[in-house]
N, CA and C atoms as a LAMMPS dump frame, in Angstrom:
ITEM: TIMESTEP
0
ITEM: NUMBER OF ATOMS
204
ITEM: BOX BOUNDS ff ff ff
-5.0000000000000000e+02 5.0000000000000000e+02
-5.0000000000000000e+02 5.0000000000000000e+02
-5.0000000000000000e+02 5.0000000000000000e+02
ITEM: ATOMS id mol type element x y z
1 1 1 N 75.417 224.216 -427.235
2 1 2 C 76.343 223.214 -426.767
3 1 3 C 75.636 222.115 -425.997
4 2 1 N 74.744 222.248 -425.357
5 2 2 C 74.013 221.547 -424.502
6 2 3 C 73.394 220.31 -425.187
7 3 1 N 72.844 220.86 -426.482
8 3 2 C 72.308 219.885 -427.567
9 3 3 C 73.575 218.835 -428.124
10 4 1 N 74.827 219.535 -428.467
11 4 2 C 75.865 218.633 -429.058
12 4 3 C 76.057 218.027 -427.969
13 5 1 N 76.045 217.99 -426.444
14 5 2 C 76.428 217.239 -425.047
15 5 3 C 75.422 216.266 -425.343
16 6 1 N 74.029 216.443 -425.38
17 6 2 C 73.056 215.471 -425.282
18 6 3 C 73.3 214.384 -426.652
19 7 1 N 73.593 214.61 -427.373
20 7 2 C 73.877 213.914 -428.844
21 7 3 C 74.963 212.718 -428.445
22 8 1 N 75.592 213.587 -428.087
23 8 2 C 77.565 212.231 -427.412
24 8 3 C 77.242 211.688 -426.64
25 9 1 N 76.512 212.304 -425.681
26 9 2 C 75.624 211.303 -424.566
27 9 3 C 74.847 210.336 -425.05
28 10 1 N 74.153 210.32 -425.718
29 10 2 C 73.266 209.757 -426.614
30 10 3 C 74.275 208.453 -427.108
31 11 1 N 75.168 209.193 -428.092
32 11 2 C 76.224 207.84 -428.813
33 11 3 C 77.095 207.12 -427.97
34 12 1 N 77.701 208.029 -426.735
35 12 2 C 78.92 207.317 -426.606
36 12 3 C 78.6 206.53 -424.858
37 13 1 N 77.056 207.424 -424.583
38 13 2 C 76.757 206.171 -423.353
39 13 3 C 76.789 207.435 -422.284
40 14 1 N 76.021 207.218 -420.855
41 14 2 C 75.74 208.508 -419.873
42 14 3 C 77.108 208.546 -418.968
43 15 1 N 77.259 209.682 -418.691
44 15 2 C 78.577 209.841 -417.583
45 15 3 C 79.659 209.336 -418.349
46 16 1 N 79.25 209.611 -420.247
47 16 2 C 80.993 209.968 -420.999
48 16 3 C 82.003 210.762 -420.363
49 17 1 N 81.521 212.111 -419.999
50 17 2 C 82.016 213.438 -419.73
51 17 3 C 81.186 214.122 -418.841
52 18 1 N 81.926 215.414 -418.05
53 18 2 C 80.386 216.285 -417.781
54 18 3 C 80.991 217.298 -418.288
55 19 1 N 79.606 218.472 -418.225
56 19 2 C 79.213 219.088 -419.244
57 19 3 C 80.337 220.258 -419.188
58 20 1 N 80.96 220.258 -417.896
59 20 2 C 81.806 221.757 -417.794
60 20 3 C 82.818 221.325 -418.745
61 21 1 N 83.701 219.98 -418.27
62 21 2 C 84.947 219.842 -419.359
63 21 3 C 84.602 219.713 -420.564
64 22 1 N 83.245 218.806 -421.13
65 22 2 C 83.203 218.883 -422.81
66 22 3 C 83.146 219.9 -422.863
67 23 1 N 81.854 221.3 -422.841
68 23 2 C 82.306 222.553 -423.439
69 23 3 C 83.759 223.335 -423.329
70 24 1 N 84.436 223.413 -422.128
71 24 2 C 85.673 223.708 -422.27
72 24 3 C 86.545 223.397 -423.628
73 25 1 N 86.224 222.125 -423.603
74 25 2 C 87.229 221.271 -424.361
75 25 3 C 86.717 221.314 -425.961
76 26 1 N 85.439 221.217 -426.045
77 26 2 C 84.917 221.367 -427.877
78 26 3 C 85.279 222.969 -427.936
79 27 1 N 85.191 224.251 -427.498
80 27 2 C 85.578 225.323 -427.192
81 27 3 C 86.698 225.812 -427.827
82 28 1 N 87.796 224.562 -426.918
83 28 2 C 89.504 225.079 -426.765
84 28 3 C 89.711 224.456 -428.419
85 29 1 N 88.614 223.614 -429.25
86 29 2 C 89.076 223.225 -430.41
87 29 3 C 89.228 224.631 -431.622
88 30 1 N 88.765 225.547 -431.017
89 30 2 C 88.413 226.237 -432.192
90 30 3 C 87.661 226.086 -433.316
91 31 1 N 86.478 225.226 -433.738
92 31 2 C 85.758 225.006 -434.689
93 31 3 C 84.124 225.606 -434.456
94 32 1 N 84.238 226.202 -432.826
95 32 2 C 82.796 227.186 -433.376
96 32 3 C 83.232 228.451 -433.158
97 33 1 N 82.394 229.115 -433.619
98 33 2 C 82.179 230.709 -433.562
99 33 3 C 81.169 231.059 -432.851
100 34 1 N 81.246 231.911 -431.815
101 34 2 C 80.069 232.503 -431.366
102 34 3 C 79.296 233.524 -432.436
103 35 1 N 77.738 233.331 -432.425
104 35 2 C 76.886 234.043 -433.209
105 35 3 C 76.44 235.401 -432.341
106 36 1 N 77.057 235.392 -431.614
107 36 2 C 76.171 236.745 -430.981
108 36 3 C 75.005 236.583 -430.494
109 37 1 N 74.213 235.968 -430.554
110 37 2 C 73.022 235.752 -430.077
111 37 3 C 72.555 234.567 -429.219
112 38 1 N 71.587 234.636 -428.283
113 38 2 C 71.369 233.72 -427.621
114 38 3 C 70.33 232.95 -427.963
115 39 1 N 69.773 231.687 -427.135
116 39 2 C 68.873 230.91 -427.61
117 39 3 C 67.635 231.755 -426.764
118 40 1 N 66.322 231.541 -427.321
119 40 2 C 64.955 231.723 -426.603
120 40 3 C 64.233 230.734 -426.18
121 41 1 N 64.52 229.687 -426.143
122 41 2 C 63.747 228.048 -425.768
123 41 3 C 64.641 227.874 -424.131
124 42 1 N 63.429 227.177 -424.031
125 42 2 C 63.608 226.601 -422.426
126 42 3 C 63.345 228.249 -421.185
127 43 1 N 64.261 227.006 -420.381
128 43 2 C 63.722 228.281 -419.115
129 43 3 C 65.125 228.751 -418.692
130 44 1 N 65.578 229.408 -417.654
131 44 2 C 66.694 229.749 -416.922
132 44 3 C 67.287 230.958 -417.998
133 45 1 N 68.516 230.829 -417.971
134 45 2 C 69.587 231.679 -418.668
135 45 3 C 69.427 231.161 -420.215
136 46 1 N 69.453 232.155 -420.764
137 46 2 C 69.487 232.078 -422.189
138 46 3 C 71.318 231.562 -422.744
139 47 1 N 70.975 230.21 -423.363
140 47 2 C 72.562 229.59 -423.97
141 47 3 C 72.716 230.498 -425.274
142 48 1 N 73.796 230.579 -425.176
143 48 2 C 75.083 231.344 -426.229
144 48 3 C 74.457 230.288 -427.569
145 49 1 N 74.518 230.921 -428.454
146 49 2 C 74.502 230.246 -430.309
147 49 3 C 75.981 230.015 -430.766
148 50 1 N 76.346 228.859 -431.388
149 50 2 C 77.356 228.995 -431.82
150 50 3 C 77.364 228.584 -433.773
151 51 1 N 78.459 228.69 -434.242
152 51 2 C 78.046 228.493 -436.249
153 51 3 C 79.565 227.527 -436.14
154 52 1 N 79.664 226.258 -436.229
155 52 2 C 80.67 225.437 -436.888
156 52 3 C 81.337 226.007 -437.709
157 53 1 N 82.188 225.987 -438.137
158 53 2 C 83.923 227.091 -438.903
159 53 3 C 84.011 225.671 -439.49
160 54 1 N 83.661 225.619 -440.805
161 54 2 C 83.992 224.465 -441.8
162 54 3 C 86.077 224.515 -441.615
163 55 1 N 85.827 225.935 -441.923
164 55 2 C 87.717 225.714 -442.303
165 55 3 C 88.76 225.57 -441.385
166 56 1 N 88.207 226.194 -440.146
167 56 2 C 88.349 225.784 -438.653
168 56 3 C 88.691 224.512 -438.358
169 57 1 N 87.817 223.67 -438.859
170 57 2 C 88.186 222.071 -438.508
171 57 3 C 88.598 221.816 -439.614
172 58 1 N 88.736 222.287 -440.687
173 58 2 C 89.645 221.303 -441.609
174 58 3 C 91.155 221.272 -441.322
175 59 1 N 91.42 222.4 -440.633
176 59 2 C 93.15 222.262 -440.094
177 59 3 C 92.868 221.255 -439.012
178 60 1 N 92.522 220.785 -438.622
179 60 2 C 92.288 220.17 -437.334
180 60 3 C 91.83 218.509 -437.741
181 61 1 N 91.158 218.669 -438.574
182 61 2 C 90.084 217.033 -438.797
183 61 3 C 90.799 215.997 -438.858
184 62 1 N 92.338 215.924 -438.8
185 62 2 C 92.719 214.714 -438.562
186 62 3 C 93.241 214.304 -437.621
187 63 1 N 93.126 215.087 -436.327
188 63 2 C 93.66 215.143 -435.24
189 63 3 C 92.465 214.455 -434.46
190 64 1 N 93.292 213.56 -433.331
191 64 2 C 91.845 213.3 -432.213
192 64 3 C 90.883 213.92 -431.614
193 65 1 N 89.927 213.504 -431.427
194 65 2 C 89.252 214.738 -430.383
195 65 3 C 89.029 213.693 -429.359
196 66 1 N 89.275 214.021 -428.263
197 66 2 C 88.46 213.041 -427.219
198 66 3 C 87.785 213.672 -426.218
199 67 1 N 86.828 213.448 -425.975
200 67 2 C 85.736 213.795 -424.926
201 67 3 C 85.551 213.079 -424.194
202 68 1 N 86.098 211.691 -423.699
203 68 2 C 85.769 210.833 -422.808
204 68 3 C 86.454 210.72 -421.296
């Protein structure tokens, strides 16, 4: 998640969002799945993996998302 935060940050400009409400909020969409497994890069706490649900967001893809 941290990577998809840095990406929107990236497009939509710094201090879009912070990081607690976007994950909440990409989360509450239902379009990932947790993989069970964690990441091994970097330092601190190991981040959660998640797998995008193609069909997940297709009920959803025409609906807004806003993160801002």
């Amino acid at each position: 998640l941290g990577e998809v935060y840095q990406l929107y940050g990236t497009v939509l400009g710094e201090g879009f969002s912070d990081y607690s409400n976007f994950r909440a909020r990409l989360l509450k969409l239902g379009i990932l799945r947790d993989t069970g497994q964690k990441s091994t890069q970097g330092t601190g706490r190991p981040a959660t993996l998640y797998r995008f649900d193609a069909a997940a967001f297709e009920k959803i893809r025409h609906k807004p998302m806003v993160f801002v």
